[in-house]
N, C-alpha and C positions, 0 to 999 in steps of 0.2 A: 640664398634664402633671405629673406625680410627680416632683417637684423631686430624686429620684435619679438622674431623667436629666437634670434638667437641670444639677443641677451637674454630671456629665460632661462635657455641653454646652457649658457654659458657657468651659472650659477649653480648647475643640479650637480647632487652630490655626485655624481659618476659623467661631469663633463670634463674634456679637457678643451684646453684653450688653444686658438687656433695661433699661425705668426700674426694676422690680425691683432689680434687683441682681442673663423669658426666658422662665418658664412655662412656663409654661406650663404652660395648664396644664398639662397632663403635666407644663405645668408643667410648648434647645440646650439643650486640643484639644479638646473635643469634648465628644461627648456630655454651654450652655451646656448643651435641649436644657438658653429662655429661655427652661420653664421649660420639659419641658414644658413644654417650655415650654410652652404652652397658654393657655389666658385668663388665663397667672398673666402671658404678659407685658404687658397690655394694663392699665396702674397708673391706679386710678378719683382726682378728686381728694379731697386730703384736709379731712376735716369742720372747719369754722372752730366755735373759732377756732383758731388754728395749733397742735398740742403743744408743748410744752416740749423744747429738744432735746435728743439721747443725755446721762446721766450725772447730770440736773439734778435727779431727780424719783427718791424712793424711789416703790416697788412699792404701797403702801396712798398715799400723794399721789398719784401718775398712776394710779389706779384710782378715786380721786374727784374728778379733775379730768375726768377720762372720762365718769364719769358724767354731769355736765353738759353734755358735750357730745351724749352718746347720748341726752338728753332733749330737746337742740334739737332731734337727726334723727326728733323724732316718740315715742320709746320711754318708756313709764312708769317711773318710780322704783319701783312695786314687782312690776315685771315685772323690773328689769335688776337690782332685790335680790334676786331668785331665782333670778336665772338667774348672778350674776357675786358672790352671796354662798359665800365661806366659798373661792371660787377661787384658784391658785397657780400661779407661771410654774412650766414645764414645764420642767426643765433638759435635757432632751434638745432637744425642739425648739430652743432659744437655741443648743448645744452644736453642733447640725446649720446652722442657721445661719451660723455664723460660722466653718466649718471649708472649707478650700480645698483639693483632692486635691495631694495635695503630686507629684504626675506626673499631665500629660495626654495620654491616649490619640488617637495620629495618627489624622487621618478616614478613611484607608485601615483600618486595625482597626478603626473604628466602624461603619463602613458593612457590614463584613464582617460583623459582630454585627448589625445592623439585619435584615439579609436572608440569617437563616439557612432552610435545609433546612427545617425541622419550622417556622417561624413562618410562610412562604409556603405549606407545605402546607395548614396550621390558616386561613388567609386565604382561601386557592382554595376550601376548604371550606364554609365559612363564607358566600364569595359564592353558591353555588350553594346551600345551604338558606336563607336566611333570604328570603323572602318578599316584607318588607314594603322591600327598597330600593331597587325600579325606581322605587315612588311618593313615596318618599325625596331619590333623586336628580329625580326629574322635578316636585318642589315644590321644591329649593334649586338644583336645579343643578351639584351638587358632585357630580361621578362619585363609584361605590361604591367603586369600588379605593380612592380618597383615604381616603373614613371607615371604610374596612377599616385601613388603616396609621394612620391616629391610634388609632383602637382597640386596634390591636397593643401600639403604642407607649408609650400612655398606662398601660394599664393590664392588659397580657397577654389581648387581648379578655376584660376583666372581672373576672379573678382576683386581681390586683392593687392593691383600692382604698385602701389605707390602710386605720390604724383607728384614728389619733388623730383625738380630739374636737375639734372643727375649733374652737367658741370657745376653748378654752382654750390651744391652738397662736395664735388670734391675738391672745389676752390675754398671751400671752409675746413676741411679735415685738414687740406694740404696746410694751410693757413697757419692755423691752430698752432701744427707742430706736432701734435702726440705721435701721429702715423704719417709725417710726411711723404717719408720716403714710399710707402703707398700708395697713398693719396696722389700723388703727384704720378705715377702710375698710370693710376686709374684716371685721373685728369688728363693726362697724355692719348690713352686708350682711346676717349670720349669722344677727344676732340680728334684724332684721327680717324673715326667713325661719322663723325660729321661733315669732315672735310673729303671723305670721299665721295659723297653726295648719298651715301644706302641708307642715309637714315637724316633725318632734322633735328633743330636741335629741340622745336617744341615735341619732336614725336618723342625725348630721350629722354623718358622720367621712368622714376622709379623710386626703392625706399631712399631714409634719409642717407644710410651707407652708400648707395648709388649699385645697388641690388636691383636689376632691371627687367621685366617682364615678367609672363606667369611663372617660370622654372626661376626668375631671381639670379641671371645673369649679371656679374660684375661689367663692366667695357670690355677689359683684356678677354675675358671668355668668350663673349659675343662674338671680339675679333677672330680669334683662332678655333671657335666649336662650336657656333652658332651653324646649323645646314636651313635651306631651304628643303624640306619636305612635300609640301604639295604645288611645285613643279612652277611657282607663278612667278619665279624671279629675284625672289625677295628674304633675305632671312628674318622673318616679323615674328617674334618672342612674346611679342604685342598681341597681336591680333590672330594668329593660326595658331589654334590649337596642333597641329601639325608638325609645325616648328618648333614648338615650346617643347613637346614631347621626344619629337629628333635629336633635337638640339642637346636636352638630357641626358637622352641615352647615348650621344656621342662623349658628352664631356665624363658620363660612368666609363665608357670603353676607353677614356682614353685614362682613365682614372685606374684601371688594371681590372673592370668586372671581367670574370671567367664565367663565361656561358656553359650552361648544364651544371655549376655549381648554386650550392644554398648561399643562403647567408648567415643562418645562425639556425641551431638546434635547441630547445631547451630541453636540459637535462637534469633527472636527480642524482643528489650524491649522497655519499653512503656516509654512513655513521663512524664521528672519526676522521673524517674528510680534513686533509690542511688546507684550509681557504688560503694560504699563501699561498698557492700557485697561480690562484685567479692573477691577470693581466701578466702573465708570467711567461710559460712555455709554450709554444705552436706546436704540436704533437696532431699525428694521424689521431683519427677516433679510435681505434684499437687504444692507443696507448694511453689512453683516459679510462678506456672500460675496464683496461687490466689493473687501475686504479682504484675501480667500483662505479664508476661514472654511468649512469646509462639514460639513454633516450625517454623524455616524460612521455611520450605516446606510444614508445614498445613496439616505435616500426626499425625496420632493418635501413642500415646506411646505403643510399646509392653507393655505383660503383665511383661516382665520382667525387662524390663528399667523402667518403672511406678513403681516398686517395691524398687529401686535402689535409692542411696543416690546420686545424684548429685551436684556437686560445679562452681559455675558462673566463667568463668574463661573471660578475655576482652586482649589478645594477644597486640594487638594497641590501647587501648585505649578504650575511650568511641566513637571515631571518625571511629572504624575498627568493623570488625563481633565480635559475642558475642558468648559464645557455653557455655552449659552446660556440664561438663564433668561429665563423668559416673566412676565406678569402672574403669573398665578395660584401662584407660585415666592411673591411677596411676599405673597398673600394668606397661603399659608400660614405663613410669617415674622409676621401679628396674632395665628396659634394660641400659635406659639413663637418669639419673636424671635434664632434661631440660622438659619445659612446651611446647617450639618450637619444640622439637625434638619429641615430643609423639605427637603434634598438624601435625606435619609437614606428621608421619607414617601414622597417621589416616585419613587424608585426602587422602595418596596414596593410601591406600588400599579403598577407598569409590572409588576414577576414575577407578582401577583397576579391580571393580566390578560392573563398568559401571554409578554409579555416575555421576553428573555433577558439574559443580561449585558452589560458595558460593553464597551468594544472596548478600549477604555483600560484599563491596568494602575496599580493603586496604588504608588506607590515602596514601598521596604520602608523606615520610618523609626522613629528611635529617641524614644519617650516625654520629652518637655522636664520637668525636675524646675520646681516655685515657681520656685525660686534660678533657674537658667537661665533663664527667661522675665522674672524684675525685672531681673536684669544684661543682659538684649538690650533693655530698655529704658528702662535707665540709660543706657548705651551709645549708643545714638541720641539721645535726651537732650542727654548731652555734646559729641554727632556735630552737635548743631545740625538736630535734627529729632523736634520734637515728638511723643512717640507720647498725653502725656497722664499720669497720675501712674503708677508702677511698680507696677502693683497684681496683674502676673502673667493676667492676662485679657489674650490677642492678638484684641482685635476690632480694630474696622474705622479707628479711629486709631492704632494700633500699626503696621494690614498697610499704611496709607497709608505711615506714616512708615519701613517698612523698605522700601517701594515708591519711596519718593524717594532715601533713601541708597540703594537696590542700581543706581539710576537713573545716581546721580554717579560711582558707582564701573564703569560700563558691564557692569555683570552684568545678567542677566535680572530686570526688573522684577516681581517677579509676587508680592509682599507675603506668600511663605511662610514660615513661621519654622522651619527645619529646625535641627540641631544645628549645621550646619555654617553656617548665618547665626548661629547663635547665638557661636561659636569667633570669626568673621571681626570682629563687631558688639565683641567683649570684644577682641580683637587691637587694632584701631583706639583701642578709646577707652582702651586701659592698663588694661583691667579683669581681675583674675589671678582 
């Protein structure tokens, strides 16, 4: 995914963070999404021997200490003099890096955005001319509606790819330091895609992550789950809608999607409900209904979802829709490791396949500044409940730990970070 959504993503009160720092490719308040998320979340290991960490290593030292490494992964010294001579970190990409939206967008407004008017109409569209993805879906398995909204999503079905130079974006990450040991990766990846002649180095641009084509291909995935689709030779992510589409629904299959399974349900819950279970237990759908759990449209469960572990997930709270997610919810969480960003796909692909809306309503909530989101957890911190360091990211140890203070204090458990936990969380701990 295009790391513009996913730092969105990455900030919504129900994302979590990817080992990036979510991809996705496309590269996940919201929109982490992780990263796109997309195969940017899925972090290959890093080439030994270990780099040098952040701050230790001027820009020409870790550029030939690299090089020795880039020659153990197989690379010639006067292929990676040509290709990494005379090169310069990119101060934007470093600049993009390491900048955090100083406000995140509630998943109720993201979701809104997700699935406007004209993107569903350009999807319904889209499903009925292209051709080639009954044979698509009936070689991976990943219904079209799904690699229709990664498409959207990644990259405006195709309009959208980026057009930085992908080495030289992860000759400044690797650089930098923050994510070397990635970076250097994916620089690895690049350049072994270049140097087997399937691709150039002017054809290999993409976002400033080095998130590559319409589906937002990292290097590493390109190499090992990129397919050629329409037969002409070439794995082009670029230019074949085909490939872009293939190429997806191999990296879902290979991501664990279960064909003939959902991805998520939305459901009401009954009065009395302990929102502490949300991101909790994986349970058959029986064992939610004999809860009081039941399906918001009052259809009967396939025989194959009835089968299937599901986990109570609550996006906004206990105040917004409830959905049960299925397997194939977490498949999509290896595109993009965000709960908004899989929440956000699955719902395009349900309009896209004629679907209607939620039954549930979004609260109307106000955007959490940085500052607000480090002092709600400082604040638990001091409360005696671990969210993890104040780094202003509410993933999935922060919604624990405001899940167990909202617990002590017998409020609704249900790990959302609204303003008014944010107010209650700074009250408690004397934080002005």
């Amino acid at each position: 995914m295009d790391r513009r959504f996913f730092l969105v993503l990455l900030l919504a009160g129900c994302a979590d963070t990817s080992p990036q720092g979510p991809l996705t490719p496309l590269t996940p308040a919201l929109p982490a999404p992780a990263p796109t998320g997309g195969p940017q979340a899925q972090t290959p290991p890093s080439p030994s021997p270990t780099p040098v960490p952040t701050g230790e290593l001027s820009f020409d030292t870790w550029l030939g200490d690299f090089m020795v490494r880039a020659q153990a992964a197989g690379l010639s010294r006067p292929f990676l003099e040509q290709q990494l001579g005379g090169v310069t970190p990119d101060a934007r990409v470093i600049g993009l890096d390491g900048r955090q939206p100083e406000f995140s967008k509630p998943v109720g407004d993201y979701i809104k955005g997700v699935i406007s008017d004209d993107r569903v109409a350009v999807g319904r569209r889209k499903r009925a001319e292209l051709t080639f993805l009954p044979d698509i879906e009936s070689r991976y398995g990943v219904p079209r509606d799904i690699l229709l909204a990664v498409w959207a999503m990644e990259s405006a079905f195709g309009k959208l790819q980026g057009d930085f130079d992908v080495v030289r974006s992860m000759v400044s990450l690797a650089a930098d330091g923050r994510r070397r040991g990635w970076a250097e990766g994916e620089l690895i990846a690049a350049l072994q895609i270049i140097d087997s002649g399937e691709v150039t180095r002017a054809q290999l641009k993409g976002s400033w992550a080095g998130a590559m084509g319409q589906t937002q291909f990292l290097p590493s995935n390109y190499r090992t789950t990129a397919v050629d689709a329409d037969g002409d030779g070439k794995r082009d992510i670029w230019g074949s809608d085909a490939d872009s589409l293939a190429s997806a629904a191999n990296l879902l299959a290979k991501g664990g999607w279960k064909p003939g399974v959902g991805w998520a349900k939305e459901v009401i819950l009954p009065a009395g409900f302990d929102y502490g279970l949300s991101e909790g237990p994986r349970e058959l759908p029986s064992w939610w209904e004999a809860k009081g759990v039941k399906r918001a449209d009052g259809l009967p469960w396939t025989s194959a979802d009835a089968a299937s572990p599901a986990g109570l997930i609550l996006p906004a709270g206990a105040a917004g829709p409830a959905f049960l997610a299925l397997p194939n919810h977490f498949a999509i969480r290896k595109y993009n490791n965000s709960t908004s960003y899989a929440l956000g796909i699955g719902l395009l692909a349900d309009r896209f396949a004629g679907g209607g809306p939620l039954v549930g309503t979004w609260p109307v909530d106000a955007p959490l500044s940085l500052s607000d989101r480090m002092a709600a957890q400082i604040a638990l911190a001091r409360l005696g409940f671990d969210p993890g360091p104040p780094d202003g990211v509410i993933g999935a140890g922060s919604r624990k730990a405001l899940r167990d203070w909202q617990g002590s204090r017998n409020l609704p458990a249900d790990g959302y970070m609204s303003m008014d936990m944010v107010q209650r969380l700074k009250a408690q701990a004397g934080i002005s």
